[in-house]
Backbone as ProteinMPNN parsed JSONL, in Angstrom:
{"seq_chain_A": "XXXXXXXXXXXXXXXXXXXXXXXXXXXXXXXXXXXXXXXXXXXXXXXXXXXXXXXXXXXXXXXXXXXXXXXXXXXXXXXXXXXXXXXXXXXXXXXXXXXXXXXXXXXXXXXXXXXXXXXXXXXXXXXXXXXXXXXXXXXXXXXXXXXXXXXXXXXXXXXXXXXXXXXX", "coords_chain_A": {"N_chain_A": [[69.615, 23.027, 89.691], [71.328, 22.029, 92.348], [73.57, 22.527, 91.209], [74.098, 25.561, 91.863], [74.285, 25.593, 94.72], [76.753, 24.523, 95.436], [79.023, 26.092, 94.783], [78.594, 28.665, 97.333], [79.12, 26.372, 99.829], [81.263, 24.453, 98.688], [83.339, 27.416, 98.848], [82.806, 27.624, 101.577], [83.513, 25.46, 103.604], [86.095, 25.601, 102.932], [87.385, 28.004, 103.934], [85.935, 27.659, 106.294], [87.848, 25.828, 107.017], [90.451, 26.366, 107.277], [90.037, 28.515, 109.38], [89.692, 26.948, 111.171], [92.533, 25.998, 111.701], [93.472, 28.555, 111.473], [92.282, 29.725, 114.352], [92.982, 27.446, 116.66], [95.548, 28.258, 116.377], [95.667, 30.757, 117.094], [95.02, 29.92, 119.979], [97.052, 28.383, 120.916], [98.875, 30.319, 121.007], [98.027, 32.164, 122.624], [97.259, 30.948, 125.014], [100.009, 30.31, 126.205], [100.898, 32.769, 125.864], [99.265, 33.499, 128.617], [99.621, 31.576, 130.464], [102.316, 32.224, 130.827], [102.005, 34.822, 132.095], [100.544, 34.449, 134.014], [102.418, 32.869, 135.654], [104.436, 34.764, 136.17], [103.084, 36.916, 137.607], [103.148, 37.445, 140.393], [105.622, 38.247, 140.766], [105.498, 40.797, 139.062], [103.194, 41.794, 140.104], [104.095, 42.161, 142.44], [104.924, 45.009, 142.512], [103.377, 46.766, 141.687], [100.825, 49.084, 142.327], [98.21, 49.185, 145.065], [95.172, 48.799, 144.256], [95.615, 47.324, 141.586], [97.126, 45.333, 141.993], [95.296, 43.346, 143.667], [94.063, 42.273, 141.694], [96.147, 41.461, 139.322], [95.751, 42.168, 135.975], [97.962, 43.067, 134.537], [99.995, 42.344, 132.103], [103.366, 40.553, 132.258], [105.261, 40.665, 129.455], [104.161, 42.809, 127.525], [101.66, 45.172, 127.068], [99.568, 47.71, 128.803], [97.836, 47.139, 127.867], [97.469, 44.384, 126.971], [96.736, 42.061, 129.106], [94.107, 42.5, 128.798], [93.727, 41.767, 126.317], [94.484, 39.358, 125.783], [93.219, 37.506, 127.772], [90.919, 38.019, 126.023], [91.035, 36.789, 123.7], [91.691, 34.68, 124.018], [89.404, 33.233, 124.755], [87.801, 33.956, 122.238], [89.305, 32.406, 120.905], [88.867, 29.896, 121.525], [86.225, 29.913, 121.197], [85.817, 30.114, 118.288], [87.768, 28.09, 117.416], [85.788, 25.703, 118.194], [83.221, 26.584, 117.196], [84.129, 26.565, 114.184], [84.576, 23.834, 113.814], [82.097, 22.923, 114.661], [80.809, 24.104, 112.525], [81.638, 22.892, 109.743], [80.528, 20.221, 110.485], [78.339, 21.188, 110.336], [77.544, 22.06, 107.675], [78.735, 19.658, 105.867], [76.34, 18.615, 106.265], [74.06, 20.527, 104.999], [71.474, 21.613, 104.994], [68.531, 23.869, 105.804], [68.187, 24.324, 108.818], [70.747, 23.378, 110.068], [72.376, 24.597, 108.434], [71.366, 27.026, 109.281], [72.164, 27.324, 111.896], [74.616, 27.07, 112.055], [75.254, 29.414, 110.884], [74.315, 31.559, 113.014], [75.839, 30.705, 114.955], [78.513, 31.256, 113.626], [77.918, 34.045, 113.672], [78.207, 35.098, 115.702], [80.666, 34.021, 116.553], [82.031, 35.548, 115.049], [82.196, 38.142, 116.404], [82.454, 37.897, 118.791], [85.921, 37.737, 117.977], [86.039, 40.36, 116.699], [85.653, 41.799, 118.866], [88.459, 40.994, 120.545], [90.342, 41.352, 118.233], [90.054, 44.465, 118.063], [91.116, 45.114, 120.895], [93.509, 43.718, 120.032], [94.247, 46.012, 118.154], [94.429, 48.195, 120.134], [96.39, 47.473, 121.419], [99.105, 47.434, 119.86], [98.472, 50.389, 118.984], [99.497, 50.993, 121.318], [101.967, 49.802, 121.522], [105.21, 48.31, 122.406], [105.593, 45.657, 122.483], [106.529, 42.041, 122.277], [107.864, 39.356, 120.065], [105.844, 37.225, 119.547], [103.527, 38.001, 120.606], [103.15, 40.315, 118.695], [102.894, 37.929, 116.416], [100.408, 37.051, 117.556], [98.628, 39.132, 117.224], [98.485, 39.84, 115.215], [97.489, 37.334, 113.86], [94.912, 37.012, 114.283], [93.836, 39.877, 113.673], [93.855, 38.455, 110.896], [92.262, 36.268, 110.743], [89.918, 37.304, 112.077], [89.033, 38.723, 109.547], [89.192, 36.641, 107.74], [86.898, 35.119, 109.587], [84.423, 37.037, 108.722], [84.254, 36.662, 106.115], [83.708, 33.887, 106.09], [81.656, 33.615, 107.444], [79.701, 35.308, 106.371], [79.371, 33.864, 103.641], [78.275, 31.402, 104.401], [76.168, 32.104, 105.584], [75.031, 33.388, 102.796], [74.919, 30.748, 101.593], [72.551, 29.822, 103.714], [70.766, 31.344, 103.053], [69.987, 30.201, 100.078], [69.286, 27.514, 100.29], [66.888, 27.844, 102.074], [65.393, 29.714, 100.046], [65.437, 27.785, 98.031], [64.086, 25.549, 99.515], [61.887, 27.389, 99.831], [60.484, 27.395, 96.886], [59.911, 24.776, 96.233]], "CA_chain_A": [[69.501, 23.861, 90.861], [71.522, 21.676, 92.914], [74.905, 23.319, 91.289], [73.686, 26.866, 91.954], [74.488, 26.119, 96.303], [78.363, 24.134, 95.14], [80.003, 27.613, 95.075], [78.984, 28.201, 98.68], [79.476, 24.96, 100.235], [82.965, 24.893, 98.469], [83.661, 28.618, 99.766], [82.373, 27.663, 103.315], [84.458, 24.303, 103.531], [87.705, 26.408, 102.366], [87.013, 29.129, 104.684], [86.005, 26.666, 107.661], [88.919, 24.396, 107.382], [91.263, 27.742, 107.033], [89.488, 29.482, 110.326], [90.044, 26.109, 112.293], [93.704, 26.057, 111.535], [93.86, 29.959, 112.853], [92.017, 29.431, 115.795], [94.005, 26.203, 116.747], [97.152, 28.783, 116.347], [95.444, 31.727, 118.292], [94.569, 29.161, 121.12], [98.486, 28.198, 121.545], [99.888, 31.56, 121.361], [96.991, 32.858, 123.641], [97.572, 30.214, 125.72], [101.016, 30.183, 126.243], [100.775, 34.086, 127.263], [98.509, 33.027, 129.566], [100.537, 30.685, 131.124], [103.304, 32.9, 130.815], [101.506, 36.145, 132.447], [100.29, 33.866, 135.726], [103.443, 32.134, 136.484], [105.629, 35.704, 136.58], [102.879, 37.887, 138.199], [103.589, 37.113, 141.661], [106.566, 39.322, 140.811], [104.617, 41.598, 138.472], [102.163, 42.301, 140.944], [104.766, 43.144, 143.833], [105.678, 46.405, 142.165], [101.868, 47.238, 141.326], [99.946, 49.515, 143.646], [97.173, 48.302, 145.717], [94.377, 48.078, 142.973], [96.591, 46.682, 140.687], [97.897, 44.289, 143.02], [94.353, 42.582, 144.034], [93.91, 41.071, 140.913], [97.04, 41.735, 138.536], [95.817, 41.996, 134.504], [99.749, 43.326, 133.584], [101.464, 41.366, 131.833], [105.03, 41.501, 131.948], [105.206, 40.442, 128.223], [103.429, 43.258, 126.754], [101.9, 46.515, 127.659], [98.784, 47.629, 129.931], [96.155, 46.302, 127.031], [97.656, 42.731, 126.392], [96.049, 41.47, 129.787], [92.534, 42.054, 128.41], [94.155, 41.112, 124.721], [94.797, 37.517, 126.156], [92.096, 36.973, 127.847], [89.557, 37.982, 125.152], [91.811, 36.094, 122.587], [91.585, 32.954, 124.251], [88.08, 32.942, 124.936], [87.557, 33.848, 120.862], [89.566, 31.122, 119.865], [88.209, 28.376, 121.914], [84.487, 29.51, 120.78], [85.974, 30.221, 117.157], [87.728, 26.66, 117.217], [84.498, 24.949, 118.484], [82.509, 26.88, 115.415], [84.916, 25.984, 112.989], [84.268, 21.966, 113.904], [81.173, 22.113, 114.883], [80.409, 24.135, 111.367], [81.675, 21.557, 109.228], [79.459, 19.358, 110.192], [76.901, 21.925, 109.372], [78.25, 22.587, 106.248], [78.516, 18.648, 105.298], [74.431, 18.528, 106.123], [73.739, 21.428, 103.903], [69.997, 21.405, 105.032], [68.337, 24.288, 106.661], [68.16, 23.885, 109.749], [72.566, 23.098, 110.022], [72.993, 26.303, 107.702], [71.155, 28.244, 110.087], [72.591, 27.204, 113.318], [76.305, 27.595, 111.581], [74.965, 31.088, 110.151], [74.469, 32.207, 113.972], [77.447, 30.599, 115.655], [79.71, 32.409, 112.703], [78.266, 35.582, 113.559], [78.731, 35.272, 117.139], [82.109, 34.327, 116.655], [83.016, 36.643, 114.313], [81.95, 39.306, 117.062], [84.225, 37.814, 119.857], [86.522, 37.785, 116.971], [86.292, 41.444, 116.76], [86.309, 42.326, 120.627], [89.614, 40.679, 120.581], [90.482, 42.237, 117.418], [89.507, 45.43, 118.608], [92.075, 44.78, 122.298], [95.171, 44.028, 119.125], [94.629, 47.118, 117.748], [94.898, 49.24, 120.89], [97.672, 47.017, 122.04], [99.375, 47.974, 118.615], [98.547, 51.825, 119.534], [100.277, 51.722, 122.749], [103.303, 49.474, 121.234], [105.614, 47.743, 122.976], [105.515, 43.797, 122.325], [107.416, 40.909, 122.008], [107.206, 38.774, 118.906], [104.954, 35.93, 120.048], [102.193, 38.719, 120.81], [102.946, 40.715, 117.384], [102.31, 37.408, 115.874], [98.946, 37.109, 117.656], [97.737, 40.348, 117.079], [98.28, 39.329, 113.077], [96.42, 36.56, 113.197], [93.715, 37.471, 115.372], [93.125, 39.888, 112.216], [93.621, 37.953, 109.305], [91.125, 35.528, 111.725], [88.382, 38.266, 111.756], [88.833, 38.824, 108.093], [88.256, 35.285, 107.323], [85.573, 34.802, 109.629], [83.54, 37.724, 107.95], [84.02, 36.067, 105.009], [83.134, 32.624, 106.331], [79.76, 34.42, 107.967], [78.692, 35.694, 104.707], [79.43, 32.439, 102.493], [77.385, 30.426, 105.264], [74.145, 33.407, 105.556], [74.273, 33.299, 101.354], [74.174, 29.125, 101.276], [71.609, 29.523, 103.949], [69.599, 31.874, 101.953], [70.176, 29.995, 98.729], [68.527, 26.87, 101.082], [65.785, 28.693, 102.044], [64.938, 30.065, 99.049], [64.843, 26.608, 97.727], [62.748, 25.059, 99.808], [60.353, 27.985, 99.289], [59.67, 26.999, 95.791], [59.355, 23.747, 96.048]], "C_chain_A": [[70.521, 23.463, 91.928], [73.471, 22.642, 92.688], [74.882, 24.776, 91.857], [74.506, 26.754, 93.801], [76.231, 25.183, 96.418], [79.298, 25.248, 95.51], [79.83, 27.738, 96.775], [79.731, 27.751, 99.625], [81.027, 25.168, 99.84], [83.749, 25.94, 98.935], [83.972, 28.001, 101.292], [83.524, 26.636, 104.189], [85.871, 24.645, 103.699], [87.68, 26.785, 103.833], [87.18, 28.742, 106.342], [87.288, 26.22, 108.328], [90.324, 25.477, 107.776], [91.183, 28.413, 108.564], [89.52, 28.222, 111.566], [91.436, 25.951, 112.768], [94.547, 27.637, 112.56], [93.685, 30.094, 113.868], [92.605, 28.639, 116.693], [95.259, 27.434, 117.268], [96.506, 29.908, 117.727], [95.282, 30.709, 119.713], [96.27, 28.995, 121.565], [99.088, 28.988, 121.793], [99.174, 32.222, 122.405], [97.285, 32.198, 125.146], [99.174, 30.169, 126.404], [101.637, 31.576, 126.882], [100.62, 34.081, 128.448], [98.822, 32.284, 131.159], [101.85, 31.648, 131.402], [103.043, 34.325, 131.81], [101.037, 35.768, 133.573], [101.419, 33.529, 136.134], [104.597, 33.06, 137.18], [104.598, 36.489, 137.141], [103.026, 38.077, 139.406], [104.88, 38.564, 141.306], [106.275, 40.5, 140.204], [104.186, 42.231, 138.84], [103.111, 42.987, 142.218], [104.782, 44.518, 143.406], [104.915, 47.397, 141.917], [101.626, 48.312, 142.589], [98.638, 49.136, 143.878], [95.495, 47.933, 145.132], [94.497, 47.071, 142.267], [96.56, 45.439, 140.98], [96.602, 42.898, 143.371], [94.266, 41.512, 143.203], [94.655, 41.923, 139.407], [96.824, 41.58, 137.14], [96.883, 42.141, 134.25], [100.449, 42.578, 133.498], [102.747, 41.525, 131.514], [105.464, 41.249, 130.555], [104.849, 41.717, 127.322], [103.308, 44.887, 127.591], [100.555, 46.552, 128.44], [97.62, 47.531, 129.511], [96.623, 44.941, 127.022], [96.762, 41.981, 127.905], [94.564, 40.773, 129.456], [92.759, 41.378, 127.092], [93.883, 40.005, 125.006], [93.635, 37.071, 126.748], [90.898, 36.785, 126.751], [89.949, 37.202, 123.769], [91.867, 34.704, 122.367], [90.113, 32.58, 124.328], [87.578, 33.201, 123.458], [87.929, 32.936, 120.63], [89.265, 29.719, 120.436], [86.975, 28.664, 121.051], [84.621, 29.18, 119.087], [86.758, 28.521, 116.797], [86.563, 26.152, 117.054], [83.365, 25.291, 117.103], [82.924, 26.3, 114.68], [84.281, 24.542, 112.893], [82.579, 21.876, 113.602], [80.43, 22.742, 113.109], [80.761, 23.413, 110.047], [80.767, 20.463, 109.123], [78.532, 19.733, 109.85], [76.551, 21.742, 108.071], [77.934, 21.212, 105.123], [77.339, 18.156, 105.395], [73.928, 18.908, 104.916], [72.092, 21.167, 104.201], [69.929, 23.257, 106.106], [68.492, 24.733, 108.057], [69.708, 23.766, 110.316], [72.882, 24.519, 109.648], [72.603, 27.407, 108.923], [71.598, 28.173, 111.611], [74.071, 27.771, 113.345], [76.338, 29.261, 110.959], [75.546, 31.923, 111.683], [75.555, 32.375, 114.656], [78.222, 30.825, 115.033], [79.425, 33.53, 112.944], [78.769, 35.871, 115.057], [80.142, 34.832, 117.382], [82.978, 35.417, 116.183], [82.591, 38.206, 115.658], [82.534, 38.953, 117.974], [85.359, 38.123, 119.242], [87.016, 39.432, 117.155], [86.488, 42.256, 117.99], [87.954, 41.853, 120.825], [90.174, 41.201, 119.45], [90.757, 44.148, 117.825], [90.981, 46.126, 119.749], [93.47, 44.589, 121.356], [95.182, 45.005, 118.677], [94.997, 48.282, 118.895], [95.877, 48.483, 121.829], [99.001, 47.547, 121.022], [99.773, 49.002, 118.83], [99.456, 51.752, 120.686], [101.901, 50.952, 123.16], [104.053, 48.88, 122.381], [105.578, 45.976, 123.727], [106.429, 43.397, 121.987], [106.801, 40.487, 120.577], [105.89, 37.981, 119.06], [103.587, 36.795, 120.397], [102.051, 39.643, 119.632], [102.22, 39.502, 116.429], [100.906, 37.066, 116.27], [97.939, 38.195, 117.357], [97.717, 39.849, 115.541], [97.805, 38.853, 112.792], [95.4, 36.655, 113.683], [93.064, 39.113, 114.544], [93.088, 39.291, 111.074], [92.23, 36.914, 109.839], [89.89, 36.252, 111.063], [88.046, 38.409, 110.812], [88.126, 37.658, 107.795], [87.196, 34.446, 108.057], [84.33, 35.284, 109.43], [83.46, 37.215, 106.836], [83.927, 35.262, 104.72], [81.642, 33.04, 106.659], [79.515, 34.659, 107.276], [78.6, 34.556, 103.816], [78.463, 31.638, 103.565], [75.77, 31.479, 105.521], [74.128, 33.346, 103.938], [74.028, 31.606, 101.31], [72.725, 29.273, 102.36], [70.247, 30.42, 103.664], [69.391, 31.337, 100.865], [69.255, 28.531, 99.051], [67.284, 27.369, 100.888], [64.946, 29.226, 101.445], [64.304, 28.453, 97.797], [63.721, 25.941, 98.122], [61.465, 25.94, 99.413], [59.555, 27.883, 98.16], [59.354, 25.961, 95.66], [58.057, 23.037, 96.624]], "O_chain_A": [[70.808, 24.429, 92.636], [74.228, 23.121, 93.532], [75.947, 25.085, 92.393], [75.214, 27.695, 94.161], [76.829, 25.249, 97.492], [80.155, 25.237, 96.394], [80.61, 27.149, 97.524], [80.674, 28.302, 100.193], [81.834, 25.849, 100.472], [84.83, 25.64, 99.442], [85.027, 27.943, 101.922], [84.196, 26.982, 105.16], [86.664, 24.084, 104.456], [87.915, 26.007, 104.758], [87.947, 29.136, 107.22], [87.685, 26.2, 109.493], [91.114, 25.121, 108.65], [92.246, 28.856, 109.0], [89.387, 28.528, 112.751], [91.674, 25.792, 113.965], [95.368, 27.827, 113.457], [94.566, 30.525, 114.612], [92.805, 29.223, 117.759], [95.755, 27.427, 118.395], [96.798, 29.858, 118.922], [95.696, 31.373, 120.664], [96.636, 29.55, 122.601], [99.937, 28.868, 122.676], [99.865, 32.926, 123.142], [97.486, 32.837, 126.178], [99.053, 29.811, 127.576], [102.414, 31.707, 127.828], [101.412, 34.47, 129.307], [98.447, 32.407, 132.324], [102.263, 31.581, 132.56], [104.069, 34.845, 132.249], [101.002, 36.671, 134.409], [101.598, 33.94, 137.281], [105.361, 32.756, 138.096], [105.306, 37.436, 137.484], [103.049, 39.29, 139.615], [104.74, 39.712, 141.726], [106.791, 41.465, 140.768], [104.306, 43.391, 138.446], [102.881, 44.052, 142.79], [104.572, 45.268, 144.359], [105.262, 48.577, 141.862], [102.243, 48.256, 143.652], [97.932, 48.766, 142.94], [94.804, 46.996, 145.531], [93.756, 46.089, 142.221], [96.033, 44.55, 140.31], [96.92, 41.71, 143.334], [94.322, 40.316, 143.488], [94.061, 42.692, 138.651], [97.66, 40.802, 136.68], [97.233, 41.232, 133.497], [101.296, 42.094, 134.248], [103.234, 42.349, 130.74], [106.487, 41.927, 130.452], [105.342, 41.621, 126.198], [104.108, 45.53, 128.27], [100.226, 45.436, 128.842], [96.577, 47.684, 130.147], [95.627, 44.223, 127.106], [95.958, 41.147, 127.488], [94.038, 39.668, 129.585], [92.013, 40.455, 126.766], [92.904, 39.516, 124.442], [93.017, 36.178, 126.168], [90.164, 35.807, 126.605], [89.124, 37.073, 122.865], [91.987, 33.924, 121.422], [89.768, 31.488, 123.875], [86.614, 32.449, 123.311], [87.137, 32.191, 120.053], [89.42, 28.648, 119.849], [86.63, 27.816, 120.228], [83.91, 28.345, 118.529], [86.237, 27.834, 115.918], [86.12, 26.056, 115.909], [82.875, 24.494, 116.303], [82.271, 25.342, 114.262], [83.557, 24.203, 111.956], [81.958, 21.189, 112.791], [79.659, 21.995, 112.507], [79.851, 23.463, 109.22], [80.331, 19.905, 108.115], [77.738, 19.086, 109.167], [75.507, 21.362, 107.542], [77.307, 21.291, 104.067], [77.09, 17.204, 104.656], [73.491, 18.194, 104.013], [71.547, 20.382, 103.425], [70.825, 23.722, 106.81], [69.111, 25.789, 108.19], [69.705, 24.307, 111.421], [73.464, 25.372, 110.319], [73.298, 28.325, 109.359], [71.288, 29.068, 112.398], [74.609, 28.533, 114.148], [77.292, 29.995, 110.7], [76.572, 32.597, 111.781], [76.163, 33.397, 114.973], [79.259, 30.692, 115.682], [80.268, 34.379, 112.653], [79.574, 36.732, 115.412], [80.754, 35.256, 118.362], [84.014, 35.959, 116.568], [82.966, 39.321, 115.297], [83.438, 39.741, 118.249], [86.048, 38.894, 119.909], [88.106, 39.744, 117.634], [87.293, 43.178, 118.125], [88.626, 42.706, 121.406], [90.978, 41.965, 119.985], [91.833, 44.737, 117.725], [91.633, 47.152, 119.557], [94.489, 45.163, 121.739], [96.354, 45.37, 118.586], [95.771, 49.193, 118.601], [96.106, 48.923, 122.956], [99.92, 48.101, 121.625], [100.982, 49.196, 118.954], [100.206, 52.713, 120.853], [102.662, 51.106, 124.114], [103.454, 48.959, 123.453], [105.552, 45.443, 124.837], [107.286, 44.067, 121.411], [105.788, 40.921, 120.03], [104.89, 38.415, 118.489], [102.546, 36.14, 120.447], [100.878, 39.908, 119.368], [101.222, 39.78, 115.764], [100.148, 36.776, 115.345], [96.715, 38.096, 117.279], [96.687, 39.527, 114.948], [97.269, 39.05, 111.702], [94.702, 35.883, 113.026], [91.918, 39.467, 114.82], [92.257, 39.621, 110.228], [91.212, 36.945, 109.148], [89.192, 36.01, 110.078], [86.83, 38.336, 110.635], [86.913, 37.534, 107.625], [86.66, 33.443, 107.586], [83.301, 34.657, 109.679], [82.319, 37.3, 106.382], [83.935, 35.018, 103.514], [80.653, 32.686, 106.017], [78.456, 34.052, 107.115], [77.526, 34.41, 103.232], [77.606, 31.144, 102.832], [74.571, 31.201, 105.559], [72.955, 33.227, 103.584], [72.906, 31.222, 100.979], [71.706, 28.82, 101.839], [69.077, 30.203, 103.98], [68.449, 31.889, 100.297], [68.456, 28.263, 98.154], [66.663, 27.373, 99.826], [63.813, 29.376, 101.903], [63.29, 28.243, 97.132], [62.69, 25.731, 97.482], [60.414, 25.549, 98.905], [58.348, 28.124, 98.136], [58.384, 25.822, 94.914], [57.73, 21.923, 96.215]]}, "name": "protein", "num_of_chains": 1, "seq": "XXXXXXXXXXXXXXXXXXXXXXXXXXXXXXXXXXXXXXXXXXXXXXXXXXXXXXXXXXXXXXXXXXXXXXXXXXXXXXXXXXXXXXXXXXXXXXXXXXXXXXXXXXXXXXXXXXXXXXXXXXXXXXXXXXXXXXXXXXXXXXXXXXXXXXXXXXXXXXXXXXXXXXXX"}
């Protein structure tokens, strides 16, 4: 019985270690916008009109979605980092209790995941990027991909759990 939850575990591990690596990357390129989109709005913002101007989302990098892009990009990949780690250690428990805490905090990432997801595709639609934000929009889906398919390998081990204990 004990081989039956290996597949999993091995999946989840992959998957994990894979989705820490992307997040890591989204965090520097997110970051680095970020940094990049405060230090020039001062000039950004002069040219704005008086909405605009109060509190400047446009980044001069991009187009008049990447503001919310970056923000919601960075705030995915810190929480989606922090999952990643802290599911690992879930993962290397393998009890109940771990599975199901790493079940939740994968789905709730994978749903920031997709709000930022979501902000690259209608940045995409309305075109006009640099590289350094094409490459975030890319991985910020292949991301979502593989944290739907980290969230499902971690909800089947912690059904495959679960189901265990129930017979025993």
């Amino acid at each position: 019985m004990a081989m039956a939850s290996e597949g999993p575990k091995s999946a989840a591990l992959i998957l994990l270690t894979l989705n820490l690596v992307l997040y890591f990357i989204v965090i520097v390129i997110a970051s680095w916008a970020m940094n990049h989109g405060i230090q020039r709005s001062k000039e950004t913002a002069s040219v704005l009109s008086i909405p605009a101007r109060i509190f400047p989302i446009y980044f001069p990098i991009g187009n008049m979605a990447t503001g919310f892009y970056i923000i919601f990009t960075l705030i995915a990949g810190v929480v989606g980092f922090t999952t990643s780690l802290t599911g690992l250690n879930n993962i290397f428990q393998w009890n109940a209790p771990n599975l199901n805490a790493a079940a939740i905090s994968s789905l709730t990432t994978w749903a920031l995941t997709l709000l930022a997801m979501g902000f690259a595709c209608k940045e995409i639609e309305l075109g006009w990027t640099n590289s350094n934000l094409r490459t975030l929009e890319t991985i910020t889906i292949i991301v979502s991909a593989t944290q739907l398919l980290c969230t499902g390998v971690i909800h089947v081990g912690a059904s495959e759990v679960a189901h265990r204990i129930g017979r025993v």
